[in-house]
N, CA, C and O atoms as CSV, one atom per row, in Angstrom:
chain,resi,resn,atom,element,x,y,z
A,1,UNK,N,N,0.827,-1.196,0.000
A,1,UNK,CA,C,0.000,0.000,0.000
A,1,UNK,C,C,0.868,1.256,0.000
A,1,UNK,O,O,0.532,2.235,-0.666
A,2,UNK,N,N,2.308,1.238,0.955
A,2,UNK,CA,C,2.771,2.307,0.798
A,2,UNK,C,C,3.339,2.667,-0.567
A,2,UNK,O,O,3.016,3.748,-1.059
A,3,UNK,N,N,4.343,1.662,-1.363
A,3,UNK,CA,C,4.806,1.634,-3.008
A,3,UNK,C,C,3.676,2.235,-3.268
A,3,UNK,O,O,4.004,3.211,-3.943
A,4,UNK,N,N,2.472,2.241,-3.129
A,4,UNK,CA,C,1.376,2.459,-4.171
A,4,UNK,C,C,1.217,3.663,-3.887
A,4,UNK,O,O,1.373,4.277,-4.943
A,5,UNK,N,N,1.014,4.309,-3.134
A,5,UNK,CA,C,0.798,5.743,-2.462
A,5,UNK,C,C,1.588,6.735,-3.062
A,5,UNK,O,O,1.279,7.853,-3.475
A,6,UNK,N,N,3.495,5.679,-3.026
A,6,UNK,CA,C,4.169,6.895,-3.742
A,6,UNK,C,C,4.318,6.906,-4.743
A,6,UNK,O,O,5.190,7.627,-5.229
A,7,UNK,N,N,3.365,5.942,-5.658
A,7,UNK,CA,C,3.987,5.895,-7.204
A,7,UNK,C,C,2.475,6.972,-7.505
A,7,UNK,O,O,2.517,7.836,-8.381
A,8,UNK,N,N,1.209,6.747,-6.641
A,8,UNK,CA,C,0.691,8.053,-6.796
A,8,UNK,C,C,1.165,9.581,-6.829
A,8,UNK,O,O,1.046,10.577,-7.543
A,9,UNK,N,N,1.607,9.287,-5.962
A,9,UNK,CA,C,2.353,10.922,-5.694
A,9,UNK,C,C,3.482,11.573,-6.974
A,9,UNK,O,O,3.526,12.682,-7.507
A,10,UNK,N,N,4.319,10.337,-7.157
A,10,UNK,CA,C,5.343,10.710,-8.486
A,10,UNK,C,C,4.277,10.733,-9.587
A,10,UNK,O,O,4.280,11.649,-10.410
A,11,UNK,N,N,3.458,9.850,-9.624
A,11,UNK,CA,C,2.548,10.333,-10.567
A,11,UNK,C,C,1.972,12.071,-11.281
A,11,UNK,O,O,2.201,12.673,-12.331
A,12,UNK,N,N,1.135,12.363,-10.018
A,12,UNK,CA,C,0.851,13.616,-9.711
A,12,UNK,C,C,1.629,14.764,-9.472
A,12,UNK,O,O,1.252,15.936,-9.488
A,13,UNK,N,N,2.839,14.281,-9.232
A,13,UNK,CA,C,4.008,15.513,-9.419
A,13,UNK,C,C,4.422,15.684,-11.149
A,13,UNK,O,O,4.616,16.736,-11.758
A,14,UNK,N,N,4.472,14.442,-11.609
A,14,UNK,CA,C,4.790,14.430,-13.117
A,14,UNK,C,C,3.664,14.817,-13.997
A,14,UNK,O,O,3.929,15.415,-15.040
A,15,UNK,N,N,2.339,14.520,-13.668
A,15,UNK,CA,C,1.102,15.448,-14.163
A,15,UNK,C,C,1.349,17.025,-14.228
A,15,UNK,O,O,1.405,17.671,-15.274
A,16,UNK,N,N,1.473,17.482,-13.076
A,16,UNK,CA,C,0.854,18.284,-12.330
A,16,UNK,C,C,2.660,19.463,-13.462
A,16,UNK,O,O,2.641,20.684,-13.620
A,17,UNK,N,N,3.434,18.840,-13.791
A,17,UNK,CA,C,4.602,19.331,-14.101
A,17,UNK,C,C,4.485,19.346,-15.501
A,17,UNK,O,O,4.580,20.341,-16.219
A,18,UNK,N,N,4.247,18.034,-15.894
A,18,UNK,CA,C,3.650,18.672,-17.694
A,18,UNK,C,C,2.441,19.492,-18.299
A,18,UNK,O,O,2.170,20.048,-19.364
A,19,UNK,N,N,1.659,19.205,-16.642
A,19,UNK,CA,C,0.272,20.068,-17.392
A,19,UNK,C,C,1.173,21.748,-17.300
A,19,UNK,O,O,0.803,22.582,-18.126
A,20,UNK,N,N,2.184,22.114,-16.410
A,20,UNK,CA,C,2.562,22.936,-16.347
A,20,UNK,C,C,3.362,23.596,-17.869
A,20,UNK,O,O,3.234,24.741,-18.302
A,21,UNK,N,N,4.208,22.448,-18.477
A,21,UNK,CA,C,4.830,22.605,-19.566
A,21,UNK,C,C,3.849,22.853,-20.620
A,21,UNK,O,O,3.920,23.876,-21.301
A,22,UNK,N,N,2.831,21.875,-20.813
A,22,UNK,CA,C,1.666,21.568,-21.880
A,22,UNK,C,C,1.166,22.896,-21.880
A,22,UNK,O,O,1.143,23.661,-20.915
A,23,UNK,N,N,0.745,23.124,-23.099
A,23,UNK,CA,C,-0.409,24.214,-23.600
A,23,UNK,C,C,-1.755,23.635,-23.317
A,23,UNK,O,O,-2.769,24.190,-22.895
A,24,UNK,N,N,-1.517,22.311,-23.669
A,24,UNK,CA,C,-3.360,22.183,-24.046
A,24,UNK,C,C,-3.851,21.328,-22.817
A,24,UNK,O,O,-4.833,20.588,-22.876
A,25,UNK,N,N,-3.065,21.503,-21.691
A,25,UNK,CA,C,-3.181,20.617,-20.166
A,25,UNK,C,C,-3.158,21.387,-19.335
A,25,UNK,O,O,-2.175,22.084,-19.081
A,26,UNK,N,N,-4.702,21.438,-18.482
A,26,UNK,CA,C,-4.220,22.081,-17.208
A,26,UNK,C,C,-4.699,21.321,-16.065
A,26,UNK,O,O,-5.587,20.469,-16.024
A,27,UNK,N,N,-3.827,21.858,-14.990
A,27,UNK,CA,C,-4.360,21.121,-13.600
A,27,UNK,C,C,-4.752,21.632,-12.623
A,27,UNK,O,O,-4.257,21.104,-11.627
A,28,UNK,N,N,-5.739,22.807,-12.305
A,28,UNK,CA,C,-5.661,23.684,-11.286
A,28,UNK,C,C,-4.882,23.974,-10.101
A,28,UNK,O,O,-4.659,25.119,-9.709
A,29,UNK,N,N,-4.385,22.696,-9.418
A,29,UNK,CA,C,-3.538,22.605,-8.199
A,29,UNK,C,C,-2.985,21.560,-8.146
A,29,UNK,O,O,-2.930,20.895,-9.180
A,30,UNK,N,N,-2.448,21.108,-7.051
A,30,UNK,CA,C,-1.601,19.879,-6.598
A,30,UNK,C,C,-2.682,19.028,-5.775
A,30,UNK,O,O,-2.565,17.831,-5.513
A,31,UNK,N,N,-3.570,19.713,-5.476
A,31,UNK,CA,C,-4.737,18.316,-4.999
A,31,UNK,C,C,-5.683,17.723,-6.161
A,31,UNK,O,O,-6.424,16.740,-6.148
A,32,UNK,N,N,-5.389,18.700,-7.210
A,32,UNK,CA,C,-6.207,18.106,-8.118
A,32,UNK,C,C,-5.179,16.987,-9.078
A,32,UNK,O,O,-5.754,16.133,-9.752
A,33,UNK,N,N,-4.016,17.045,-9.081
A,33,UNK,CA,C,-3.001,16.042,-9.536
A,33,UNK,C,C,-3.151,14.829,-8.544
A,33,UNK,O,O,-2.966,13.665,-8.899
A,34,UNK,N,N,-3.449,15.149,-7.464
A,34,UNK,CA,C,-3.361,13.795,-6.942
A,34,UNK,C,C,-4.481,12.864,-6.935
A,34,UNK,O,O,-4.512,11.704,-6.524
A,35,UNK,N,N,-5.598,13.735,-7.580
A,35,UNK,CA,C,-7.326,13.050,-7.666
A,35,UNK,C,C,-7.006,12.940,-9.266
A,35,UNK,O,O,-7.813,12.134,-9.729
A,36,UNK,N,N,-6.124,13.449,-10.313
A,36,UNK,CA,C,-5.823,12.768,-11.054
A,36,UNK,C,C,-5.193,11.630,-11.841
A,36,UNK,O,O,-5.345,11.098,-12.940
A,37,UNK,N,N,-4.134,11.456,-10.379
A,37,UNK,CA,C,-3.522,10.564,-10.927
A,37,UNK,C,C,-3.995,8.934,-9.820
A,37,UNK,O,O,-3.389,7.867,-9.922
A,38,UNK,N,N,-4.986,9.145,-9.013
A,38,UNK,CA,C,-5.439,8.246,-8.140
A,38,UNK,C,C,-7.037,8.105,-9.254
A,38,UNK,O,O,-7.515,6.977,-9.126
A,39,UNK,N,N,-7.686,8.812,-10.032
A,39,UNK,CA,C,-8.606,8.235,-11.056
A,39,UNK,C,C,-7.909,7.196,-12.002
A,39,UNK,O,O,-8.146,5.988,-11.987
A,40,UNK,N,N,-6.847,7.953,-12.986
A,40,UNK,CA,C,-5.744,7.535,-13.795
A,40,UNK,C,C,-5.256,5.725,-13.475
A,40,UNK,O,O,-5.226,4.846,-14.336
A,41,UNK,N,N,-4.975,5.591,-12.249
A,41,UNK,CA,C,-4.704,4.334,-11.537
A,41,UNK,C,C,-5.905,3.649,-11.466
A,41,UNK,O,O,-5.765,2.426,-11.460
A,42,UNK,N,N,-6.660,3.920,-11.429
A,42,UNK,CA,C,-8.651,3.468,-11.292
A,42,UNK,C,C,-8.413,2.755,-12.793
A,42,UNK,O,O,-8.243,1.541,-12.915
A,43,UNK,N,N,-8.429,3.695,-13.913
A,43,UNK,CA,C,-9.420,3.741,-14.631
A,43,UNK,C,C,-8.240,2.847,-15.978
A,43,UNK,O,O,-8.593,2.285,-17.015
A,44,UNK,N,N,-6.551,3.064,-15.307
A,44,UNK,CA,C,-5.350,1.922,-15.932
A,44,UNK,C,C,-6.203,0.302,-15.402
A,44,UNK,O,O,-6.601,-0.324,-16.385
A,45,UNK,N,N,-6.440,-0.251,-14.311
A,45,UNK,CA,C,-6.741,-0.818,-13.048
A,45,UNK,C,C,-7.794,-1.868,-13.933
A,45,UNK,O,O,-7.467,-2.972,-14.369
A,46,UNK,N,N,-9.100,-1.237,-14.069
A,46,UNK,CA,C,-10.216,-1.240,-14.646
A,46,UNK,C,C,-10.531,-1.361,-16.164
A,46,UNK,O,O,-10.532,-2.297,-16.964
A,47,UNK,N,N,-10.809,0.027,-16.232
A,47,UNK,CA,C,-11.477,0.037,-17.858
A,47,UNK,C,C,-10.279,-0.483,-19.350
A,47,UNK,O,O,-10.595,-0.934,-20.451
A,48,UNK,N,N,-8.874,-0.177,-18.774
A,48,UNK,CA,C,-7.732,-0.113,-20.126
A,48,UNK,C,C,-8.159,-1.911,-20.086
A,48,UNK,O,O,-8.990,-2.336,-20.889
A,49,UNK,N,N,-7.543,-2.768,-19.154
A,49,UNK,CA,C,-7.763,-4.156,-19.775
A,49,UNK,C,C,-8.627,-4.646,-20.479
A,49,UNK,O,O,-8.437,-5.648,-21.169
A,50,UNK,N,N,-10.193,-3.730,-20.381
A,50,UNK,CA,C,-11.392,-4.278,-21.042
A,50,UNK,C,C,-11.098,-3.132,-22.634
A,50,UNK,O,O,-11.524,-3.127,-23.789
A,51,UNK,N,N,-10.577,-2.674,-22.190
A,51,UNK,CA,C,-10.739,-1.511,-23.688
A,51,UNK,C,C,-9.758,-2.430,-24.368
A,51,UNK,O,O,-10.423,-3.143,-25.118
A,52,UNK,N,N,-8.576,-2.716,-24.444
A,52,UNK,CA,C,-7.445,-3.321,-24.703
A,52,UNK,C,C,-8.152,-5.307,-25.515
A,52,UNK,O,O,-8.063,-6.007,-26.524
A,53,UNK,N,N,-8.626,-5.287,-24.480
A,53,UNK,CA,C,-9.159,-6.677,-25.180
A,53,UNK,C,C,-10.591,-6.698,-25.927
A,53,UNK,O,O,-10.980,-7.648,-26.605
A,54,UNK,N,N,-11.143,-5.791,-25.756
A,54,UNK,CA,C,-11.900,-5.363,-27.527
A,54,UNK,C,C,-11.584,-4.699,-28.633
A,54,UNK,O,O,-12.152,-4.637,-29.723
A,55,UNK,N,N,-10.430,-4.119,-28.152
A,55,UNK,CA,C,-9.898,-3.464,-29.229
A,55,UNK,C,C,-8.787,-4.603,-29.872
A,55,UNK,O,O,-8.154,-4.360,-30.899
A,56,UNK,N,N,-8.699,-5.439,-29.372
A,56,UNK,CA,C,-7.470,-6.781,-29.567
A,56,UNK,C,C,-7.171,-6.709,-31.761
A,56,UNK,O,O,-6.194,-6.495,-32.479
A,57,UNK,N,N,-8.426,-6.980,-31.967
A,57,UNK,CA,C,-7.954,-7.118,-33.606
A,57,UNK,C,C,-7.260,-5.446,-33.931
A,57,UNK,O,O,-6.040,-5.449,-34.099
A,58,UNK,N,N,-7.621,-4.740,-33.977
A,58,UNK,CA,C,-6.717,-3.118,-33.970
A,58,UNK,C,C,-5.777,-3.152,-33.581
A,58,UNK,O,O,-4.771,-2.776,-34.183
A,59,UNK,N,N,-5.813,-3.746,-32.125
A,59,UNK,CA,C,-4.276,-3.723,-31.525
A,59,UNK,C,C,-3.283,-4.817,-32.483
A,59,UNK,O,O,-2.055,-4.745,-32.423
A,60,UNK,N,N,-3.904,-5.701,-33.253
A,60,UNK,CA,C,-2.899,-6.608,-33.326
A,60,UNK,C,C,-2.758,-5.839,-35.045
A,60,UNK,O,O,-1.714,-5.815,-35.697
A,61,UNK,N,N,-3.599,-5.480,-35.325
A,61,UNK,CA,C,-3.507,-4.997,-36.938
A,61,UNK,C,C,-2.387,-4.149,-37.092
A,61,UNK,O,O,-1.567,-4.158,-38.010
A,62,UNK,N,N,-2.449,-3.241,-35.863
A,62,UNK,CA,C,-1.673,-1.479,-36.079
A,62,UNK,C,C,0.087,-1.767,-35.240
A,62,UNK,O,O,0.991,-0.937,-35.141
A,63,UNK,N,N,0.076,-3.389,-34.695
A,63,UNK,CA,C,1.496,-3.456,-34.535
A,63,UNK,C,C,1.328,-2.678,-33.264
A,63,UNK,O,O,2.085,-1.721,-33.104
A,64,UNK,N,N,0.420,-2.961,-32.316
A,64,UNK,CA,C,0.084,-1.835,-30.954
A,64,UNK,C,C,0.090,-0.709,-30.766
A,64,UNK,O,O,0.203,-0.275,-29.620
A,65,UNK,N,N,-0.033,0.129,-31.877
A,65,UNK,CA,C,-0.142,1.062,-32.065
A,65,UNK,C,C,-1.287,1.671,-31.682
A,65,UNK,O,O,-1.371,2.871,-31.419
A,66,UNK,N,N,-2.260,0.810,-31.638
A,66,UNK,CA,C,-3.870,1.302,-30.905
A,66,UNK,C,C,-3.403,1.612,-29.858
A,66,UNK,O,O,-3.691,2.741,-29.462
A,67,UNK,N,N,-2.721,0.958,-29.198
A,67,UNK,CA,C,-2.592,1.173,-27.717
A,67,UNK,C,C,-2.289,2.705,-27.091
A,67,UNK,O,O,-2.555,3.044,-25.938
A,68,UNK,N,N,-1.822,3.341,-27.866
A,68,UNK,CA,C,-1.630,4.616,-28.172
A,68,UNK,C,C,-2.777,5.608,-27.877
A,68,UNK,O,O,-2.833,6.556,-27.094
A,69,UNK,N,N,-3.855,4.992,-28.921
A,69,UNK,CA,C,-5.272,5.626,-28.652
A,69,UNK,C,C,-5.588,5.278,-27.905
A,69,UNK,O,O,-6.328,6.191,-27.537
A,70,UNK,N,N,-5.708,4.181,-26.852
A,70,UNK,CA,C,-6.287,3.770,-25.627
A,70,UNK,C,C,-5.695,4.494,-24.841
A,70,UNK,O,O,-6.554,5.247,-24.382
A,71,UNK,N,N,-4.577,4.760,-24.333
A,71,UNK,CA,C,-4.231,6.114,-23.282
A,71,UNK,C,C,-4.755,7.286,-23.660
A,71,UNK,O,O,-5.459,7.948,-22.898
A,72,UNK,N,N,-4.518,7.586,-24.647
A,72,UNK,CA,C,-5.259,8.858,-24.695
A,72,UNK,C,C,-6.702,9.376,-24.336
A,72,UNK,O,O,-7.249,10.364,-23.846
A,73,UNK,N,N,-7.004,8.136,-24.861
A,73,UNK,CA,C,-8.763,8.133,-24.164
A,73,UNK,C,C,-9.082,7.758,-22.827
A,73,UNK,O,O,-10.259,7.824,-22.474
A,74,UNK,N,N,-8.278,7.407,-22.100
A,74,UNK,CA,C,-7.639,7.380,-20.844
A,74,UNK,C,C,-7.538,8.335,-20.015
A,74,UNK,O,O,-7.894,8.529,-18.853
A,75,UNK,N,N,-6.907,8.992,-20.931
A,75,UNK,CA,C,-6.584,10.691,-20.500
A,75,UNK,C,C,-7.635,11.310,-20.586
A,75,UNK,O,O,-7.779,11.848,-19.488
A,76,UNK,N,N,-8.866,11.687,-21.536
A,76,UNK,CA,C,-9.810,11.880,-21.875
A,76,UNK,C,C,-10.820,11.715,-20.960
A,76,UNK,O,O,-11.400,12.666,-20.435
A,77,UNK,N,N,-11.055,10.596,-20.746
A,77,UNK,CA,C,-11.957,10.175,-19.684
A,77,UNK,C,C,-11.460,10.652,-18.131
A,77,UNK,O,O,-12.277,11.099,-17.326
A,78,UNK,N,N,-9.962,10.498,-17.798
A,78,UNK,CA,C,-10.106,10.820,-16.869
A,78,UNK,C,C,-10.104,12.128,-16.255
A,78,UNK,O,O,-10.141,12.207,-15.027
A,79,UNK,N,N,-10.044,13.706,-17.357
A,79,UNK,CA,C,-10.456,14.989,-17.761
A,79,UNK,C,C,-11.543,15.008,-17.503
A,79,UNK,O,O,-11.905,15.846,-16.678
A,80,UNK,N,N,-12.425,14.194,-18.029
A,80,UNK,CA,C,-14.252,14.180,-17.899
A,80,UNK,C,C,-14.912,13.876,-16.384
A,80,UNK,O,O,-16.076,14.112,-16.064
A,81,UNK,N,N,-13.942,13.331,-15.596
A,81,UNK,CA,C,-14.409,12.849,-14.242
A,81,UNK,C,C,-13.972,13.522,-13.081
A,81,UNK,O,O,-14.656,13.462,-12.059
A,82,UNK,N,N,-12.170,14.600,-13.137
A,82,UNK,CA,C,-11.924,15.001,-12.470
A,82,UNK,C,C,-12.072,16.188,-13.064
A,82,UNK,O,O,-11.585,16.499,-14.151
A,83,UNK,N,N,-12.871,16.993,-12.231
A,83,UNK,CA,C,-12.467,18.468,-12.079
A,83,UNK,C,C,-11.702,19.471,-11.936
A,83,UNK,O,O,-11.260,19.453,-10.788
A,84,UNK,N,N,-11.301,20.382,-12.545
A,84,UNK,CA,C,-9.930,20.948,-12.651
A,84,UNK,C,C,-8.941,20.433,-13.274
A,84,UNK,O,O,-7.746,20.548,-13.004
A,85,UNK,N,N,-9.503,19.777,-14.237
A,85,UNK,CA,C,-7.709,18.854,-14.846
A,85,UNK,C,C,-8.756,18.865,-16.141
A,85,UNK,O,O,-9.907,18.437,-16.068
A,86,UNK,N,N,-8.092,19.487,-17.460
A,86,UNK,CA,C,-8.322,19.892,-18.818
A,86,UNK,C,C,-7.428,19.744,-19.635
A,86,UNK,O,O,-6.306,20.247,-19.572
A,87,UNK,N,N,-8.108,18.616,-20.975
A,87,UNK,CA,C,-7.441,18.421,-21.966
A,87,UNK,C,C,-8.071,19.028,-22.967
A,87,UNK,O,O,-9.297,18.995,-23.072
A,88,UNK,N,N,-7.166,19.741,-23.934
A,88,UNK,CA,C,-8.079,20.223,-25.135
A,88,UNK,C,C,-7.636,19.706,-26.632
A,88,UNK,O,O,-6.776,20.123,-27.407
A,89,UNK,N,N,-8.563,18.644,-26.715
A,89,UNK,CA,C,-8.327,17.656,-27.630
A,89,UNK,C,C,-7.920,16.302,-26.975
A,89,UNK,O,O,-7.888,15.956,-25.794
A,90,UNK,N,N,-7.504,15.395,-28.586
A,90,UNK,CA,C,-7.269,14.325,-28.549
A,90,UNK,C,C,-5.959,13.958,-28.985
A,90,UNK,O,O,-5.715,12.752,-28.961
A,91,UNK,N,N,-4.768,14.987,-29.506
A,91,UNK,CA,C,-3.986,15.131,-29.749
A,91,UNK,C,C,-3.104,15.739,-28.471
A,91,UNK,O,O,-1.929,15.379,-28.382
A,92,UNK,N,N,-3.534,16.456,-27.695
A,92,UNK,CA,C,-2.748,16.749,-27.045
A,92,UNK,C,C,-3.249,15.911,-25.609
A,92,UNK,O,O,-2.544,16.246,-24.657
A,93,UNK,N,N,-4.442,14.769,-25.206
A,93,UNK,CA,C,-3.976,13.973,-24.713
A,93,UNK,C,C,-3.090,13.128,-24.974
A,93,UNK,O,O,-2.275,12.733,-24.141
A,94,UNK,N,N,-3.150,12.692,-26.337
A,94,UNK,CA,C,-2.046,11.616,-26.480
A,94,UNK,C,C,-0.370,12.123,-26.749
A,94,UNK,O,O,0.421,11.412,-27.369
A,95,UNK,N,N,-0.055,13.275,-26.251
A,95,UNK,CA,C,1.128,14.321,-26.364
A,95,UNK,C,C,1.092,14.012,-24.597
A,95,UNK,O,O,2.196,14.023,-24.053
A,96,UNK,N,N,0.056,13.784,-23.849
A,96,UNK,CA,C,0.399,13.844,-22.557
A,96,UNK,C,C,0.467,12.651,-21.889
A,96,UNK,O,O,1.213,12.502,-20.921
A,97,UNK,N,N,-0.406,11.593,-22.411
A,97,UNK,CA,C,0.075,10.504,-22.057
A,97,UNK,C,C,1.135,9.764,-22.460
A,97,UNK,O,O,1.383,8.776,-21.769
A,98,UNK,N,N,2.011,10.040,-23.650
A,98,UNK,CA,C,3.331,9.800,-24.124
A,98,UNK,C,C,4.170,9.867,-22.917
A,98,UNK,O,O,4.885,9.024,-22.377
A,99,UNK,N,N,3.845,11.318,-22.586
A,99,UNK,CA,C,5.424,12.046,-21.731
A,99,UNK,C,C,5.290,11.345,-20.413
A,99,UNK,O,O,6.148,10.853,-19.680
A,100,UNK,N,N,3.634,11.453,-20.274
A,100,UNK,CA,C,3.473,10.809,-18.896
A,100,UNK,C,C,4.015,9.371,-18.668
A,100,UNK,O,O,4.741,9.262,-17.681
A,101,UNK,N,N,3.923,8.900,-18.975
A,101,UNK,CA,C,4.347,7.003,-19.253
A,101,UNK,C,C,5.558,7.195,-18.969
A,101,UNK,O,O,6.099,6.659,-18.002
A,102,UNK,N,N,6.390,8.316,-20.111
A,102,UNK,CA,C,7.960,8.550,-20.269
A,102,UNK,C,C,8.604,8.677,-18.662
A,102,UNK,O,O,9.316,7.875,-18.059
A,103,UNK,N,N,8.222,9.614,-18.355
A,103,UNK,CA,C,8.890,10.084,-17.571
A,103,UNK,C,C,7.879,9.324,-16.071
A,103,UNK,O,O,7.847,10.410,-15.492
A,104,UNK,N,N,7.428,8.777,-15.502
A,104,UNK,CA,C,6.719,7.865,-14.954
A,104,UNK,C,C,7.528,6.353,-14.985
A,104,UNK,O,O,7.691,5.701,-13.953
A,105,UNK,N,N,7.870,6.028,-15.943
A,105,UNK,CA,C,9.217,4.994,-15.930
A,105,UNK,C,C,10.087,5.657,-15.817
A,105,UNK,O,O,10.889,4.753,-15.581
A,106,UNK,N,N,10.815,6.744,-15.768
A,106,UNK,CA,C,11.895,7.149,-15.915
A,106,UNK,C,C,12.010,7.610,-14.234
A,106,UNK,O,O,13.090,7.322,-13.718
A,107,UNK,N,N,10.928,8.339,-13.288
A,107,UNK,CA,C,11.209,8.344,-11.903
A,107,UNK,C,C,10.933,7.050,-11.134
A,107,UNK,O,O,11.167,6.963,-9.929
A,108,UNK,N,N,10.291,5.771,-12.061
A,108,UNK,CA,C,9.853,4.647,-11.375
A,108,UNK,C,C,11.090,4.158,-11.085
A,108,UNK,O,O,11.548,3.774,-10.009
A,109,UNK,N,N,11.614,4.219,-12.250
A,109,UNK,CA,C,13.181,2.943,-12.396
A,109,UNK,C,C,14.552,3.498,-11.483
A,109,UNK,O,O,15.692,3.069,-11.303
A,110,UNK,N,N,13.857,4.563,-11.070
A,110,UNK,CA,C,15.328,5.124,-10.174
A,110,UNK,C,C,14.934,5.309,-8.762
A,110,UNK,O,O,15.770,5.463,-7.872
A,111,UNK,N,N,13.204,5.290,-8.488
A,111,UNK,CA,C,12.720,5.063,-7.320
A,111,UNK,C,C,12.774,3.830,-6.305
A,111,UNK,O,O,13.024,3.586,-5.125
A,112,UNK,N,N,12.378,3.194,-7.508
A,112,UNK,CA,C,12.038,1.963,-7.142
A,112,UNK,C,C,12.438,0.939,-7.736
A,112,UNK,O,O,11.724,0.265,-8.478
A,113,UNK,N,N,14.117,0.609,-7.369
A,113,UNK,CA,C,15.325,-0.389,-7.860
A,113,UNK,C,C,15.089,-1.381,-8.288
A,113,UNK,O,O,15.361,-1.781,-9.419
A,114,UNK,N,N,14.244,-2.235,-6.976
A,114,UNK,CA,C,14.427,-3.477,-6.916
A,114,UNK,C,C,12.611,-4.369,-7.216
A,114,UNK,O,O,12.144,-5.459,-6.885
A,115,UNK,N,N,12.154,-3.334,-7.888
A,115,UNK,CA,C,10.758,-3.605,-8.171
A,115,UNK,C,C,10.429,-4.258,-10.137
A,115,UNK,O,O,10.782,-3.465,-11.010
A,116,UNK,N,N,10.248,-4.645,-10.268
A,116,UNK,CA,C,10.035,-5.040,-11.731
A,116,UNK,C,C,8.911,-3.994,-12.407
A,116,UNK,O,O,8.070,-3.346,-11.785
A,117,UNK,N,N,9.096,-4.007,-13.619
A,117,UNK,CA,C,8.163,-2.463,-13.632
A,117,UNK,C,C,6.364,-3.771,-14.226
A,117,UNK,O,O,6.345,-4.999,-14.138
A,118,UNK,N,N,5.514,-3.109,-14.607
A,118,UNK,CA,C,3.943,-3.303,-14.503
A,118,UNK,C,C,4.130,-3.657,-15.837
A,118,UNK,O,O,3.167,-3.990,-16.528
């Protein structure tokens, strides 16, 4: 439970830091990064495995490249549920879930050594 808490938190610091960089991302505050990135974990958790395995012939057609569009709509959805956290478009979710992933492995793998990544 605690790993999980702080991979929330690096989460929501790395949100909360590109929505800062991003044009087309905003996050009103730092409590709203952390109700974003604790939906985000919901809705990875939940809805991506079922989206992922109906989308299976796409995914396997486009070389996983769907998978691409499934974060983004990810992102999308989870804009639509939390308040204060705005994407404008579908292009610049999937500009934010790129970086997010990026750099989300990139503080995971130096956080958290001895953990195998997801």
């Amino acid at each position: 439970m605690k790993t999980f808490l702080l991979k929330v938190l690096v989460t929501s610091v790395n949100a909360f830091v590109l929505a800062w960089i991003l044009d087309g991302v905003e996050i009103k505050d730092y409590f709203t990064a952390i109700l974003v990135a604790l939906v985000l974990a919901l809705l990875d958790a939940f809805v991506k495995p079922l989206l992922v395995l109906l989308t299976l012939p796409a995914t396997l057609l486009t070389l996983g490249l769907f998978l691409l569009v499934i974060n983004a709509g990810i992102i999308l959805l989870d804009a639509h549920f939390v308040g204060g956290f705005k994407v404008d478009g579908f292009w610049n979710a999937l500009l934010f879930s790129i970086l997010l992933s990026f750099f989300n492995s990139f503080v995971h793998r130096r956080a958290f050594p001895g953990e195998k990544p997801a």
